[in-house]
N, C-alpha and C positions, 0 to 999 in steps of 0.2 A: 227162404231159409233163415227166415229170422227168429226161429224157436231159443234157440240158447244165448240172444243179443242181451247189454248190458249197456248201460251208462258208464262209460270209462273216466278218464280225465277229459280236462277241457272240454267236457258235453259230448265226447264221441261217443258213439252208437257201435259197438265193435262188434261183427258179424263174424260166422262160420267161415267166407268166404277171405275176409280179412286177414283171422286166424291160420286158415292157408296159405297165404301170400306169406307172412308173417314167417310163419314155418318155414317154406321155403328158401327166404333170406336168409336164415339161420343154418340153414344146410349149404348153402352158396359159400356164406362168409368160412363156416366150418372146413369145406373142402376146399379153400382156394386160400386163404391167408396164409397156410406153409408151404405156398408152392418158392422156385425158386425165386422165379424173374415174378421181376418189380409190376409190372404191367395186370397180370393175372391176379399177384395178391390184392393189388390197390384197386385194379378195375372190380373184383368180386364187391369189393365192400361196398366201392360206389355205385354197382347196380341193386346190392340189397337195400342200401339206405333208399335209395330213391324210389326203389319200386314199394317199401318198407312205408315209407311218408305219404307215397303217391295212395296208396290203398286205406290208408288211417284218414284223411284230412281230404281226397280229391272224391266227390261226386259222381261215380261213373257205374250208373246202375241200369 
């Protein structure tokens, strides 16, 4: 699925699949940062960022 890939920054190769991931993050952090409790807000962010990084930067093809 690498028809629409790019050279992004720092030499990343940014795939369809990425783009996905990516997305998905952005739905996570969107639905969960105004929740009330502290836990849900903070944990949303921190599973996007990492799964966010984990998909840009990690090898798992």
């Amino acid at each position: 699925m690498d028809l629409f890939s790019s050279t992004g920054p720092f030499g990343t190769s940014v795939t369809s699949e990425q783009l996905i991931v990516v997305n998905l993050a952005a739905i996570l952090v969107g639905t969960t940062f105004n929740a009330p409790q502290k836990v849900i807000k903070w944990g949303g962010v921190i599973v996007a960022v990492v799964t966010t990084t984990c998909a840009i930067w990690c090898s798992h093809h």
